[in-house]
N, C-alpha and C positions, 0 to 999 in steps of 0.2 A: 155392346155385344154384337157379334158376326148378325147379319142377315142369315139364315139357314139357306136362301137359294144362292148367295153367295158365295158361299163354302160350298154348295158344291157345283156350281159353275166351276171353279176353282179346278175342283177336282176330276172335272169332266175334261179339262181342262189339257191337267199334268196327263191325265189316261190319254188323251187323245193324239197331245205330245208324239206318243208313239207311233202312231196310224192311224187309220179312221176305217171305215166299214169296207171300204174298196180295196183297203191292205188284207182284210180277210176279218179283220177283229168286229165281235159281237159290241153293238151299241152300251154305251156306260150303262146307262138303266137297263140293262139284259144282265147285267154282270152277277154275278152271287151277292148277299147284301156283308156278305166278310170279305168280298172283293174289294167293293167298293166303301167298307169303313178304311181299309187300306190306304185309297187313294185320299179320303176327307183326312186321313190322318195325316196324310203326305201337306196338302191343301191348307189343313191348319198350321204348321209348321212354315210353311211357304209364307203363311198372310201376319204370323206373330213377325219376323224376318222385318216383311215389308212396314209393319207398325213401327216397328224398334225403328227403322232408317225414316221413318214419317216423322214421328219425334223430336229426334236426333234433327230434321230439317227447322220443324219448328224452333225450336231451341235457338235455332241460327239466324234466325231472320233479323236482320240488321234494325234496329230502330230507325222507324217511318213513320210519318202519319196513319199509314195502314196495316203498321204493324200487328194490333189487336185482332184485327179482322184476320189478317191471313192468318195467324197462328189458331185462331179460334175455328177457324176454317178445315188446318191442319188436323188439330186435336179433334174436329169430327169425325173426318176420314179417318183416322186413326182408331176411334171409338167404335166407328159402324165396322170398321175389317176386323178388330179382334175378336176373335174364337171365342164362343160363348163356355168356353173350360179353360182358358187362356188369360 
């Protein structure tokens, strides 16, 4: 499951994408909390995405002596970014 400050690093993330405080826009954690379930929804969507192609990488790894390790490696990272609803 997701880290929760993960997801919304994430999220703060795609918001900011936009602009930041000097374009005029209020800080992510000012936002409305329906604001900002918006953007973790966005955030989540984004980090299932990036799981699926983490995966998909693992899967691929050519047999090596170290093959174990890197794919076991892979499938962590992949474990710790999926959405704890995902």
């Amino acid at each position: 499951m997701s880290i929760p400050f993960i997801t919304h690093d994430v999220a703060r993330a795609i918001y900011e994408y936009a602009g930041n405080q000097k374009d005029g826009l209020p800080a992510f954690d000012d936002l409305a909390p329906t604001i900002q379930i918006s953007y973790i929804e966005e955030a989540e969507a984004a980090m299932r995405c990036l799981v699926k192609h983490i995966k998909f990488l693992a899967a691929s790894v050519p047999e090596q002596e170290l093959q174990p390790v890197i794919v076991g490696i892979m499938h962590a990272l992949a474990e710790t970014l999926t959405p704890q609803n995902g």
